[in-house]
C-alpha positions as CSV (number, residue, x, y, z in Angstrom):
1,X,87.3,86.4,89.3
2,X,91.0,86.7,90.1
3,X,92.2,89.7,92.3
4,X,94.2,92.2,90.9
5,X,97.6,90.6,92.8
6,X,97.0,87.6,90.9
7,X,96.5,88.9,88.1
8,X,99.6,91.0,88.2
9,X,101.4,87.6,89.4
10,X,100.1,85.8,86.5
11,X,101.2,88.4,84.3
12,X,104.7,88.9,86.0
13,X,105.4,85.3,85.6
14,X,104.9,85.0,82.4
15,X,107.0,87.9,81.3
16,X,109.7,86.1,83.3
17,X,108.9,82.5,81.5
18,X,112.4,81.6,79.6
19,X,110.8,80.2,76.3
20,X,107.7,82.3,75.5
21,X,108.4,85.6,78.1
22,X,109.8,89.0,77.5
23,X,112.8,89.5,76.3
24,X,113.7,92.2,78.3
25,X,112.0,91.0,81.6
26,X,113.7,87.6,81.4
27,X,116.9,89.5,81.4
28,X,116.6,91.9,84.3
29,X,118.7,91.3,87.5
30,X,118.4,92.8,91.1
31,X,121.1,95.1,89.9
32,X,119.5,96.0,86.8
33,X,116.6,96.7,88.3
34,X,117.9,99.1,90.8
35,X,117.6,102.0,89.0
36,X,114.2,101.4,87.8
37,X,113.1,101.4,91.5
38,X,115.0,104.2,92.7
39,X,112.7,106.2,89.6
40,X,109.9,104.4,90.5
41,X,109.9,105.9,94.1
42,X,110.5,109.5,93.0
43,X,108.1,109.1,90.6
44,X,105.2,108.3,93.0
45,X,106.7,111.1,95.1
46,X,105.8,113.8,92.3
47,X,102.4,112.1,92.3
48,X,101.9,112.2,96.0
49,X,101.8,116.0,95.1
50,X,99.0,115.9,93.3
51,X,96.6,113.7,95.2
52,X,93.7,115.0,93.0
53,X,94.8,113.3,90.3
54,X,93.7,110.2,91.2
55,X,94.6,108.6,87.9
56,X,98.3,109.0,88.0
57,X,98.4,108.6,91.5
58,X,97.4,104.9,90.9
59,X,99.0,104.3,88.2
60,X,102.5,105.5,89.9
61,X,101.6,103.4,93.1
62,X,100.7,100.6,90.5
63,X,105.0,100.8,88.8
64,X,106.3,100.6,92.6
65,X,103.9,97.5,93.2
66,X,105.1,96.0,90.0
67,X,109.0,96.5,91.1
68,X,107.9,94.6,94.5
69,X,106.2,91.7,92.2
70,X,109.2,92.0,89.7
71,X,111.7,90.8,92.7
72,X,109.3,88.5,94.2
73,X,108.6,86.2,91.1
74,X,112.2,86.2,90.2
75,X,112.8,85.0,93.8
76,X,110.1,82.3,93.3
77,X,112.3,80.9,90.0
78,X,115.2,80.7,92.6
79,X,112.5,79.0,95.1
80,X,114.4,81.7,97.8
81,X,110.6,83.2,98.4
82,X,107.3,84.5,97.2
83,X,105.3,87.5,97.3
84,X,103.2,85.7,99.8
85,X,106.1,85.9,101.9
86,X,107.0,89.5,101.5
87,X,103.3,90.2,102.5
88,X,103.2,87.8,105.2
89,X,106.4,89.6,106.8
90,X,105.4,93.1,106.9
91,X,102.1,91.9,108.3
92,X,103.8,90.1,110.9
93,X,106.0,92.9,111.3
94,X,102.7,95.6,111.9
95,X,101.4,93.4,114.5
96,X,104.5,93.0,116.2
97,X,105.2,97.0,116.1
98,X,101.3,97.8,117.1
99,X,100.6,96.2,120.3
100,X,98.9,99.0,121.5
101,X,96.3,98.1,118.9
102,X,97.2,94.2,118.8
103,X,98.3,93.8,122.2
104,X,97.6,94.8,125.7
105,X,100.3,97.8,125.6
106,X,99.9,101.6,126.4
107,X,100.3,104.1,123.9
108,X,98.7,107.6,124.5
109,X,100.1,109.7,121.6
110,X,102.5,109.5,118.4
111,X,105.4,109.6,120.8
112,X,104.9,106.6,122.7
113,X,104.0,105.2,119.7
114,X,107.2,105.5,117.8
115,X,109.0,105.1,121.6
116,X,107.5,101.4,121.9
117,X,108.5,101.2,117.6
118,X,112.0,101.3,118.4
119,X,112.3,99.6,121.3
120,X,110.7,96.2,119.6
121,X,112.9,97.1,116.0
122,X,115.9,97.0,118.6
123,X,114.8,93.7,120.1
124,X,113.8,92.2,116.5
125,X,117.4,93.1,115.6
126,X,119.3,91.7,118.4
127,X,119.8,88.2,116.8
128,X,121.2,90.3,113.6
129,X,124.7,92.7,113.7
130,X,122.8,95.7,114.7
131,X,124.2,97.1,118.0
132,X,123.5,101.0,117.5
133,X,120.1,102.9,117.6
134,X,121.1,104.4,114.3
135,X,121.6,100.8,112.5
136,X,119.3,100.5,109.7
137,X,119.3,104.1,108.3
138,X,120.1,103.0,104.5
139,X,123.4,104.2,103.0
140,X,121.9,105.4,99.7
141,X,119.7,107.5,101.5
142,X,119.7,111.1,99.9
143,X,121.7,113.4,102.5
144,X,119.3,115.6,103.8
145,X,116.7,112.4,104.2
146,X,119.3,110.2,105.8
147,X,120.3,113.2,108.2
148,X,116.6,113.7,109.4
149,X,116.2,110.0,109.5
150,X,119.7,109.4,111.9
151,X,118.1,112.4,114.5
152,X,114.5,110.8,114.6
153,X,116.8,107.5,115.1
154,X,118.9,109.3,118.0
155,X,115.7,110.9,119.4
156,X,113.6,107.8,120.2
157,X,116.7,107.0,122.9
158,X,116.4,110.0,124.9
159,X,119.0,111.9,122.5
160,X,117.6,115.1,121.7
161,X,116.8,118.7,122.3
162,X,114.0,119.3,124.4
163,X,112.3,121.9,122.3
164,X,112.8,123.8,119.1
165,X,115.1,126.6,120.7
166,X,118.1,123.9,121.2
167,X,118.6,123.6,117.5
168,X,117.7,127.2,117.3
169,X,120.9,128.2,119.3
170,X,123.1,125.3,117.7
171,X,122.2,127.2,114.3
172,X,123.4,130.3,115.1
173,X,126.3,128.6,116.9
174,X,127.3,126.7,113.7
175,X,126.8,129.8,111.3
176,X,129.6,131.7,113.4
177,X,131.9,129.0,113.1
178,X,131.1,129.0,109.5
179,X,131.9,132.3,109.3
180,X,135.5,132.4,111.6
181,X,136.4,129.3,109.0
182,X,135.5,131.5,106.0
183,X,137.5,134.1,107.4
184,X,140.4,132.4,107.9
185,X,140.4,130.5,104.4
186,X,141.2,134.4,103.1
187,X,144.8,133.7,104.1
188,X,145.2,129.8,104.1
189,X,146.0,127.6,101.4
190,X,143.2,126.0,99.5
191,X,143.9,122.2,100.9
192,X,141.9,124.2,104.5
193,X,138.5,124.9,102.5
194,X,137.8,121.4,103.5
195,X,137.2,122.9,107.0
196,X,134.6,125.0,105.7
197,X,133.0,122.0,104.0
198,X,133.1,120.4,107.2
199,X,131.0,123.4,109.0
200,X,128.8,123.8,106.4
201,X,127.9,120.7,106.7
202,X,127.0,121.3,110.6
203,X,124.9,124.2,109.8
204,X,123.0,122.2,107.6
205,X,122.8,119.3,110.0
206,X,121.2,121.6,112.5
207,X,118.6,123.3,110.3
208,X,117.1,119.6,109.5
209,X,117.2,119.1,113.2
210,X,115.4,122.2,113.3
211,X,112.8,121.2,110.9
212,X,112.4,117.9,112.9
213,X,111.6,120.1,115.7
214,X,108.9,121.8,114.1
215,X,107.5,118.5,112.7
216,X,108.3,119.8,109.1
217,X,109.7,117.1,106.5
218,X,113.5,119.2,105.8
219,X,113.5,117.4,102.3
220,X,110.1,118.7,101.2
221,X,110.5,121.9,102.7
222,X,114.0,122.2,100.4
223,X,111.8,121.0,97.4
224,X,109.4,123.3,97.5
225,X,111.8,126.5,97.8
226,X,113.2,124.6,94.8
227,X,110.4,124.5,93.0
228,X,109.5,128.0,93.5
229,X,112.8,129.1,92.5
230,X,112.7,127.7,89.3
231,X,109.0,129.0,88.5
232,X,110.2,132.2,89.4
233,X,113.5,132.4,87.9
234,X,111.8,130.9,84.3
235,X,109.7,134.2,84.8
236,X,112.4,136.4,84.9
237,X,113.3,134.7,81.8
238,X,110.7,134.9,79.9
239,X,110.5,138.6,81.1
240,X,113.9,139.4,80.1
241,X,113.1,137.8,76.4
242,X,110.2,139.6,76.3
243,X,112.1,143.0,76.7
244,X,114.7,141.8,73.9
245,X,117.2,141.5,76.7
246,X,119.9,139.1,77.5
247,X,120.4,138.0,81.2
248,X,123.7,137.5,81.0
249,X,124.1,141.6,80.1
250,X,121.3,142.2,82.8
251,X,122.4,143.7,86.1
252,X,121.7,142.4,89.3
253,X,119.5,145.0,90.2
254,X,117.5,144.4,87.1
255,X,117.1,141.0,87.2
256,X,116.7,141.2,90.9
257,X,113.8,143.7,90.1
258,X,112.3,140.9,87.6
259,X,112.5,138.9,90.3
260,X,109.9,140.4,92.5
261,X,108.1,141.3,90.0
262,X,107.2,137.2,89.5
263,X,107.3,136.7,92.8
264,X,104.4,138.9,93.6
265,X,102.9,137.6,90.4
């Protein structure tokens, strides 16, 4: 019996085959197929969130596999590489990063762990053009993901706070400036606001470094205040419809009084 990667190999391949394939597979590029991975990912994200359904959990893990098997076999037509490859690297690169569990090495706790991580990735990467301990943070990262990643980055060199109450202080630091820069835009001309962009932007850098800190994920954290805004905020409106009001001739008082009123619910 074939394994479900050859199976999904088989299959791949001969979606890709130019005479009796798919259409639409034979015509995808790397480019094309960008966007499909990018939805992929969040997609198996949102699953991640409900673990206890175990169903979509595979199947969502099962459309980021196929986007890895997608590239490969087109890679194969090219004769550039295989999956084989791609699975062969990573599990060269695990054994390589592990050698407190492969090796000989030392590695008491999750510290030392990602200490002797970096150290090896910055060896690895000496033959390439990466000189900085930040290289390899990827461009198209979402902000506040690439802005936790370049600190844990900076961290694993020494570069860091020693505790929670340096990003604590740099907070409160930052919000003033925010403020004196607010206060001045009252009286400058509008070309300045890009000042206040710029502190805002600080103040923001440093509550991710705070979340760091306290070993919370800052894009998670931000997605579930999201999410509870908007459960909340539909239940103002469906209260307000309820009470054959309009919103928009709602005070702010009134809706703000909705507003608890769901979030106590």
């Amino acid at each position: 019996m074939k394994s479900g990667i050859e199976r999904l190999h088989e299959i791949m391949t001969r979606l890709r085959d130019p005479q009796t394939g798919c259409p639409w597979d034979r015509e995808q590029t790397l480019s094309s197929l960008k966007p499909c991975v990018l939805e992929e990912a969040y997609e198996l994200l949102a699953a991640m969130d409900r673990p206890e359904d175990e169903a979509n959990h595979i199947e969502e893990l099962g459309d980021v596999l196929l986007q890895v098997m997608f590239q490969a076999v087109m890679a194969e037509e090219g004769k550039r590489f295989t999956f084989d490859d791609v699975a062969n690297a990573v599990s060269d690169k695990l054994v390589r990063r592990h050698p407190h569990v492969f090796g000989d090495v030392d590695a008491k706790d999750s510290a030392a762990v990602l200490r002797n991580w970096e150290r090896i990735k910055q060896l690895e990467h000496r033959k390439e053009s990466r000189h900085s301990a930040l290289d390899g943070v990827p461009a198209a990262l979402p902000a506040l993901i690439k802005a936790q990643r370049t600190q844990e980055k900076a961290a694993r060199v020494g570069f860091d706070w020693k505790d929670a109450e340096g990003p604590l202080e740099k907070i409160s630091e930052e919000l003033e400036e925010l403020k004196a820069e607010m206060a001045a835009r009252k009286s400058a001309s509008p070309a300045d606001s890009e000042r206040v962009k710029e502190e805002l932007g600080d103040l923001l850098f440093s509550v991710c470094n705070l979340a760091r800190h306290l070993k919370v994920d800052s894009e998670s954290a931000l997605e579930g205040t999201t999410s509870r805004f908007s459960r909340r905020f539909r239940a103002v409106e469906a209260a307000a419809k309820s009470a054959g009001r309009d919103m928009k001739d709602m005070s702010l008082d009134e809706m703000d009084e909705l507003w608890e009123t769901a979030k106590r619910a």
